[in-house]
C-alpha positions in Angstrom: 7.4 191.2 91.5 10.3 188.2 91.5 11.0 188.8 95.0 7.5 188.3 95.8 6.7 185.3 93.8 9.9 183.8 95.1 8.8 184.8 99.1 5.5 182.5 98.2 7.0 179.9 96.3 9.3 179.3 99.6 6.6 179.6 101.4 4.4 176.6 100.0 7.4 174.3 99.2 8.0 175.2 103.0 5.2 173.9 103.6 5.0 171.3 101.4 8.0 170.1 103.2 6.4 170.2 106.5 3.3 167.8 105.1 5.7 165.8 103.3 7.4 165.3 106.7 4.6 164.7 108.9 3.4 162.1 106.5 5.8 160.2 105.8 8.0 160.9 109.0 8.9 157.0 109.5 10.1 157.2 105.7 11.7 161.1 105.8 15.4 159.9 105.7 14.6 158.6 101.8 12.1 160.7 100.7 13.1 163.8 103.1 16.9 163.6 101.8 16.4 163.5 98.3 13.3 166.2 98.6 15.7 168.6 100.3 18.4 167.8 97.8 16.4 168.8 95.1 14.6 171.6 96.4 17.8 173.6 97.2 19.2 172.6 94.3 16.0 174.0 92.5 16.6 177.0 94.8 20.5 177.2 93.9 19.1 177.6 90.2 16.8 180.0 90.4 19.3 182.2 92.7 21.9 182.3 90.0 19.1 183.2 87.5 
């Protein structure tokens, strides 16, 4: 069950991402960065959980 929720939480924040970068790709070295930052820190968190 955890390894499925985790497979679709990557998935949207994936693809989140992937919006977030289309969007704003004349921005993405700010907002990108820091997004990417915190989602593999996120990520880091819930891997040692």
């Amino acid at each position: 069950m955890k390894e499925t929720n985790n497979t679709n939480m990557n998935r949207m924040i994936l693809f989140f991402i992937m919006i977030i970068l289309i969007s704003d790709r004349f921005n993405w070295f700010d907002e990108g960065v820091i997004l990417y930052l915190f989602l593999s820190y996120f990520f880091y968190f819930q891997q040692g959980l």
